[in-house]
N, C-alpha and C positions, 0 to 999 in steps of 0.2 A: 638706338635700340637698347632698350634697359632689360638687362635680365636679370632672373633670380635664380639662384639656386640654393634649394629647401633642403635640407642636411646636408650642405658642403663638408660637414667635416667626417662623415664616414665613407665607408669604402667606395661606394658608387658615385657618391659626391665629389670626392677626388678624383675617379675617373673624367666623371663629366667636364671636371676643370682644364683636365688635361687635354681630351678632346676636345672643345671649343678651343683651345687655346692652336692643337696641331692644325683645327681645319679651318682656322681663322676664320670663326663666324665673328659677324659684324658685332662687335660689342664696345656702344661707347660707353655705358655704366654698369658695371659687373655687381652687384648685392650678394654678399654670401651670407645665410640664412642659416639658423641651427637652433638649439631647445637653448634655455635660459643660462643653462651650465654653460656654455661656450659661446655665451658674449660677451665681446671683448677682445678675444681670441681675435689673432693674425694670421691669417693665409696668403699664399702667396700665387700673382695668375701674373704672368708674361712680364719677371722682374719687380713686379709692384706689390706691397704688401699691400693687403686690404681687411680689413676688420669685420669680422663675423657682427651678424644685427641678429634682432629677434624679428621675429611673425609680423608682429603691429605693424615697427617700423616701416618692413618689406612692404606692408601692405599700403601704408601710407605712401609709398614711394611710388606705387601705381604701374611695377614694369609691364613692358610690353609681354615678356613669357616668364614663367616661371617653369624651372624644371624641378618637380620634387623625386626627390629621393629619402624620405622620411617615412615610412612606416605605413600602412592601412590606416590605425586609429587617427594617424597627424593629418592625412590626407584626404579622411573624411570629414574632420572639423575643419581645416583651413584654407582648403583649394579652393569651397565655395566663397570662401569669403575673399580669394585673391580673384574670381570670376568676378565677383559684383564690381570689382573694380576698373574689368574693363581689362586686364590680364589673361592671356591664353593661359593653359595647366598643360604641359606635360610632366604626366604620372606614372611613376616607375612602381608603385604599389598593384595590389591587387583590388586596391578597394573599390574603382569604377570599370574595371574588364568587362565586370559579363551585366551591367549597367545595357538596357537596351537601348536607354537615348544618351549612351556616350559610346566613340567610334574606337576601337582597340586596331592599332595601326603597325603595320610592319612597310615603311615607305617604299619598298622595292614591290609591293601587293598591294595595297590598297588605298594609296596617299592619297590618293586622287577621289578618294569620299569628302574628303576633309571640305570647310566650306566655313564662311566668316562666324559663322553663326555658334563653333564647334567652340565652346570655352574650357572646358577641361576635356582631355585626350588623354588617352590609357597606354600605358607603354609595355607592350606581352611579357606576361612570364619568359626570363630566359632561356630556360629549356624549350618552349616553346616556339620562340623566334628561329632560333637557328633550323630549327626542322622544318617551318615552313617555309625560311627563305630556300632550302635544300629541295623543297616537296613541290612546288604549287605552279613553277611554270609545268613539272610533268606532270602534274595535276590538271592545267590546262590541255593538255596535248595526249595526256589516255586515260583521265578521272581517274584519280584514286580511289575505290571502293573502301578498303581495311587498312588502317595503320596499325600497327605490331612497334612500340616501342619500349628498350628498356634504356634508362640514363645511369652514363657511371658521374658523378655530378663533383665537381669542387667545392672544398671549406669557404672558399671565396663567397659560395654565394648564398653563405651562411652571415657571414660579418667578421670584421674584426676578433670578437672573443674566438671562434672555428679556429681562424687562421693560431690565435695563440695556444689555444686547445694543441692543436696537433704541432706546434712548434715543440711547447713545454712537454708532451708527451716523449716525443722524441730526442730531446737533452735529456729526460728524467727529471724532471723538476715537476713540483705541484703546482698547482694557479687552479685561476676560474677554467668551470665546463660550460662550453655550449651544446654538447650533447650529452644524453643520457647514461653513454658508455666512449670506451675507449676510439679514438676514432683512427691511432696510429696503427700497421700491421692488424686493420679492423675493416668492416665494410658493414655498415646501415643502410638497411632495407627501408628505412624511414625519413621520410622527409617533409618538416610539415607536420599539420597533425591529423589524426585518424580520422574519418569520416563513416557515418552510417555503416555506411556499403564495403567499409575494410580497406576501400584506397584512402590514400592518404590525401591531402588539397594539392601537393602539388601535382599528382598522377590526375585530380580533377581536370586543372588549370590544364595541363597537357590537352585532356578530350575535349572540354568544352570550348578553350581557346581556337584551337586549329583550327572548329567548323566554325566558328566567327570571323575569326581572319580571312579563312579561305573561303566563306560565303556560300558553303557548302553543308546544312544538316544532316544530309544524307551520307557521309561518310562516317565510317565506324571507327574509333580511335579507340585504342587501351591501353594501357601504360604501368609499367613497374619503378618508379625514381630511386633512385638508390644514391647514397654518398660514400665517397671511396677517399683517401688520403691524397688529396691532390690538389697543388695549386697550379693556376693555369687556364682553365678554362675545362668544360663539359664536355662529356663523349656521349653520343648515344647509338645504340643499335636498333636500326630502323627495317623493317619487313616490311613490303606496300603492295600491297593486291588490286591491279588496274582491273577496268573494264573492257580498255580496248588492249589488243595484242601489240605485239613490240620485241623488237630487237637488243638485246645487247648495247649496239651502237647506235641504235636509238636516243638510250638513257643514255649513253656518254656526250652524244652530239646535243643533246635537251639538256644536258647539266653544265654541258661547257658555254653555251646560251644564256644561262641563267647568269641576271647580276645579283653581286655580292657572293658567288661561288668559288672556292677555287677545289678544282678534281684533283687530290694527290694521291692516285692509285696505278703505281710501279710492284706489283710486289716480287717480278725478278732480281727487282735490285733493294726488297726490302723497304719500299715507300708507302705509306700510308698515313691518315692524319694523325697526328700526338697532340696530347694538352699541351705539349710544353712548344711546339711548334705553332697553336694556334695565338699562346700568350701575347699580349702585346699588339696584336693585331686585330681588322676588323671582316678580314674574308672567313664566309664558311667552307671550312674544309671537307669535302667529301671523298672515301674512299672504297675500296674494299667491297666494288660493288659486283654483285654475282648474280645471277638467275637461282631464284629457289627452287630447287629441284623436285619437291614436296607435292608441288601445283601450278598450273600453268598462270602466265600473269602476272608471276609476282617477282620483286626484285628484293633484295636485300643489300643494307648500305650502311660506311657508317659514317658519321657525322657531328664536326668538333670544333667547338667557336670556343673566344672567351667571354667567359659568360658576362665580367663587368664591361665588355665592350661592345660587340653586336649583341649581345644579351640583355644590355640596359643602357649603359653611356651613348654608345654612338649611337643607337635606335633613337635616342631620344635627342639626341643632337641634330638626327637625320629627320626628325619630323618637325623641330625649329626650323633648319636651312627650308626645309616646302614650305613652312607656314611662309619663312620673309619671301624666297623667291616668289610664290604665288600671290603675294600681297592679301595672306590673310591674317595678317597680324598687324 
């Protein structure tokens, strides 16, 4: 099994290393993949240094998956060209989501589209994963009509420069921005850039993702994204208006049901999910969940992965491991 990994050397791309490495997927030739500035460059996977290649190379080498984590523009020039080879795409970009003949996959919902034929595969927006792996078996079980969400979101899954942004802010030191304003003792209603309609792309990706994932157009999504000084992983506050009625312990029994979930909702003893409890890990944390008192039908939740892990790495690790178990690769 040869894989590729298409910007190993930034933030997601070191995840992903990491994971294949924890869940020992079968790899007998590993390719780490990056732009022209870092080759040459040594990385390190399971003891063994291995040397960063360019594009061509990769492509010549013909692996069986490629997992990118390079960019929209990288991923629209080069995925096609690691497809013609006879190479699966998983794609951590935004560039083929809403692609109607490519499949946007959250394996725990809808792995099982997948099929020999699928040569590049889209990997959800982060925000978006975690709310559907949280949403969609009770989605199954009382149809979601309205989702109501706001994200308080990590520098993480901004890049590298974020992460030094709010570092050097908070020593007082100057350096590069990757935001427009202060992002330390700050909070950015923006994420992404602005669109038409005053939401921003990634509040898009939120509504249009979900009803793809979830196979469902008829559901109404709206979204506020916002970035707060955090690393760690994503928070979001989720409002959901069913169509059928429901119990309280309904939604708890249906959530603890749910794979890839874990319910951390004590709050007599002060339990709930936190960024810094989701870090590192790849369950979604659900808590804090209540009856909205406003209107019948609706529950309110909240809900906190990390974002470079079930937000990108292992998703997209997690729909390598289907493609080999199923023998579509």
């Amino acid at each position: 099994m040869k894989v590729a990994v298409v910007g190993a050397t930034g933030l997601v791309g070191g995840e992903i290393l990491k994971v294949l490495a924890e869940r020992d997927f079968p790899v007998t030739e590993l390719m780490l993949v990056a732009s022209e500035r870092s080759v040459g460059k040594q990385m390190e996977f399971k003891g063994k240094q291995i040397k960063v290649i360019g594009m061509q190379d990769a492509i010549a080498a013909a692996p069986h998956i490629a997992i990118f984590s390079a960019g929209g523009s990288t991923s629209t020039e080069w995925a096609p060209k690691f497809a013609e080879v006879g190479t699966v795409v998983v794609d951590n970009s935004s560039a083929w989501r809403m692609d109607p003949t490519k499949k946007l996959v959250v394996p725990e919902i809808n792995a099982k589209e997948l099929t020999k034929e699928d040569k590049i595969i889209a990997n959800p927006n982060c925000s978006t994963i975690q709310m559907v792996v949280a949403l969609n078996k009770l989605h199954e079980e009382l149809k979601a009509k309205r989702i109501v969400v706001s994200t308080y979101q990590s520098v993480t899954g901004t890049g590298v420069k974020a992460v030094e942004q709010l570092m050097n802010e908070r020593a007082g030191k100057e350096g590069e921005k990757a935001y427009p304003y202060p992002i330390d003792l700050n909070v950015l209603p923006h994420i992404d850039v602005f669109t038409d309609n005053g939401y921003t792309k990634e509040e898009m990706k939120m509504i249009l993702e979900t009803k793809k994932i979830m196979g469902d157009d008829s559901i109404r999504v709206t979204a506020t994204a916002v970035r707060i000084p955090v690393m760690g992983g994503h928070s979001e506050s989720v409002n959901v208006e069913f169509e059928k009625d429901f119990t309280l312990d309904e939604v708890y029994r249906i959530l603890g049901e749910t794979e890839g979930v874990k319910v951390v909702d004590d709050v007599k003893n002060l339990q709930y999910p936190m960024p810094k409890d989701a870090h590192g890990k790849d369950d979604v944390l659900v808590g804090r969940v209540r009856l909205d008192e406003t209107q019948p039908r609706t529950v309110n939740m909240w809900i906190v992965a990390d974002n470079l892990r079930k937000g990108a790495a292992t998703n997209a690790v997690q729909i390598a491991e289907y493609l080999v178990k199923h023998e579509l690769v």
